[in-house]
C-alpha positions as CSV (number, residue, x, y, z in Angstrom):
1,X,-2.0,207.2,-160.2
2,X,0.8,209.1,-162.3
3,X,2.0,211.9,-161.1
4,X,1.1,213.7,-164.2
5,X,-2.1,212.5,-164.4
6,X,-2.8,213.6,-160.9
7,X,-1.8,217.0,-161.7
8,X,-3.6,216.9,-164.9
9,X,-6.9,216.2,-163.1
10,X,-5.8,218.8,-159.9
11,X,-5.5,221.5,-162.7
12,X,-9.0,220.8,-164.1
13,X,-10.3,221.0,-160.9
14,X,-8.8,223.8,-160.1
15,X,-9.7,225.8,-163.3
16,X,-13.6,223.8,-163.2
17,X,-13.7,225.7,-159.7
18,X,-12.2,229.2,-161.1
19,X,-14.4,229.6,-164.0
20,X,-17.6,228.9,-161.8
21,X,-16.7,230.9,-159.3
22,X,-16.2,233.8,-161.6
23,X,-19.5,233.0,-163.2
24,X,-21.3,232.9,-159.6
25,X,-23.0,229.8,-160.2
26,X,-23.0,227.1,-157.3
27,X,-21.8,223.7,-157.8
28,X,-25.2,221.9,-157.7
29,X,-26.4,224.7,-160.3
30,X,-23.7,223.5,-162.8
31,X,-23.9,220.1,-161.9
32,X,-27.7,220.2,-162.9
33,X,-27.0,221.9,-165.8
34,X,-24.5,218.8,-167.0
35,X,-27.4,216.7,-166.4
36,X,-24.8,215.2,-163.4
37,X,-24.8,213.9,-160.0
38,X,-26.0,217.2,-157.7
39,X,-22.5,216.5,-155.8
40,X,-20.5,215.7,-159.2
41,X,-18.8,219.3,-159.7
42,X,-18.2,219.5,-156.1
43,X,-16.0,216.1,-156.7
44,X,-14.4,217.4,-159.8
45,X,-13.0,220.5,-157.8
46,X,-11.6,218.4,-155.0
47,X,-9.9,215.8,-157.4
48,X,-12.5,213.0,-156.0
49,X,-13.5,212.3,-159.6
50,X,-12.5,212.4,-162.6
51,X,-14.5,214.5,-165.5
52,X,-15.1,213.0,-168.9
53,X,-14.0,214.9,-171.8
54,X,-17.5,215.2,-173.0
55,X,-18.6,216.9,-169.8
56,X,-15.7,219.4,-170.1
57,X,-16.5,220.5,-173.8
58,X,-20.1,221.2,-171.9
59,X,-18.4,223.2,-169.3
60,X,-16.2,225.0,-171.8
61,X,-19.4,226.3,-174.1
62,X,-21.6,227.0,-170.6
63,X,-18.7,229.3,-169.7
64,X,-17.7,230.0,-173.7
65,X,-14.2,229.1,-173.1
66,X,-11.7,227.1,-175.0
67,X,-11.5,223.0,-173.7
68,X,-7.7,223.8,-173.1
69,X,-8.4,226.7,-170.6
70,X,-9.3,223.9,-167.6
71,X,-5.2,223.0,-168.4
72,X,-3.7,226.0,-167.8
């Protein structure tokens, strides 16, 4: 993989981790709520998998943020 687009996903994970954390919701919580895998967010976080754009645009209204908050 690019080195880019392992930083890219690193960063999503990253934020995907900050934004529940600040929420206090645990990572089977929000992976049940993205209808997902009970280990997906966990996967996400630690740069396992990679999250679809469709699932972040549901992350990003749960936690009524902008999409390009999870790449900063």
């Amino acid at each position: 993989m690019s080195s880019f687009k392992e930083e890219t996903y690193r960063t999503i994970g990253k934020n995907v981790r900050k934004y529940r954390k600040a929420s206090k919701i645990s990572q089977e919580k929000l992976s049940e709520i993205l209808n997902a895998n009970s280990k997906f967010i966990g996967h996400v976080e630690r740069f396992e998998r990679y999250i679809s754009l469709k699932k972040l645009i549901e992350l990003a209204e749960y936690f009524n943020i902008s999409v390009k908050d999870f790449f900063e």
